[in-house]
N, C-alpha and C positions, 0 to 999 in steps of 0.2 A: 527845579525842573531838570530832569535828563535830556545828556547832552545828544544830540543825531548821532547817530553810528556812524563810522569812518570804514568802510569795506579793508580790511588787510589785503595785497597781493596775494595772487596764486601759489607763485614761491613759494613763501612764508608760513601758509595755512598748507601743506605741501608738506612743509619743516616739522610742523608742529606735530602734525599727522604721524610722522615718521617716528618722533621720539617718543611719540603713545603708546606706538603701535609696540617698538624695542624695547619700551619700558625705560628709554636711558633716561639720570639726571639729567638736571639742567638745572641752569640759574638766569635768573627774570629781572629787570628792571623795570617798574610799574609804577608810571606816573597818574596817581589822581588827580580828579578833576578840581581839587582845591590846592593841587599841584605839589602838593608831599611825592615822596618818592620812597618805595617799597622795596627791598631787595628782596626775593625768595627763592627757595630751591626747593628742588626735588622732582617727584616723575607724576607727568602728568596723565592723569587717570582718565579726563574723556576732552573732547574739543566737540561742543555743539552748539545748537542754534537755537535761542528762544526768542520768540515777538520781534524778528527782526535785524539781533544783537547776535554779536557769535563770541564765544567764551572759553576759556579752559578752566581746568577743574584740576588742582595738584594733591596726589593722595597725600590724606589726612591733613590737608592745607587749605587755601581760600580758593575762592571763584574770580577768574578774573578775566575782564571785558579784553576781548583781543587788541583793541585799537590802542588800549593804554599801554600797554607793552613798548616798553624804547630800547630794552636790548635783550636778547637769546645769546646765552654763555658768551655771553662780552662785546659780544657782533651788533652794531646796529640795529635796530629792526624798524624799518618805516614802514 
């Protein structure tokens, strides 16, 4: 069963936007829902919305659910 969406703050999706848009890296800490934890980098290619869920998209990398997200380039991110 998929978990309910968690809305991310304005800020944040704000943040995210930003480094899309500059194209700059970044590096991501990404905890799954069976509670692994993912480190990746790199630049992320689109932040959207499908059925509900809001995502980002890292070129040539994975899709990832915004709310999983526990740090942007080392900062917290709640």
């Amino acid at each position: 069963m998929d978990q309910p969406y968690i809305p991310i703050n304005c800020e944040r999706h704000d943040e995210l936007l930003a480094l899309a848009t500059l194209r700059r890296p970044c590096t991501l800490d990404v905890e799954r829902p069976d509670g692994t934890l993912d480190n990746l980098a790199g630049v992320i290619e689109d932040v959207y919305a499908d059925t509900g869920v809001e995502y980002l998209r890292l070129r040539g990398g994975p899709t990832v659910r915004l709310d999983w997200i526990r740090t942007l380039n080392g900062r917290p991110f709640p």
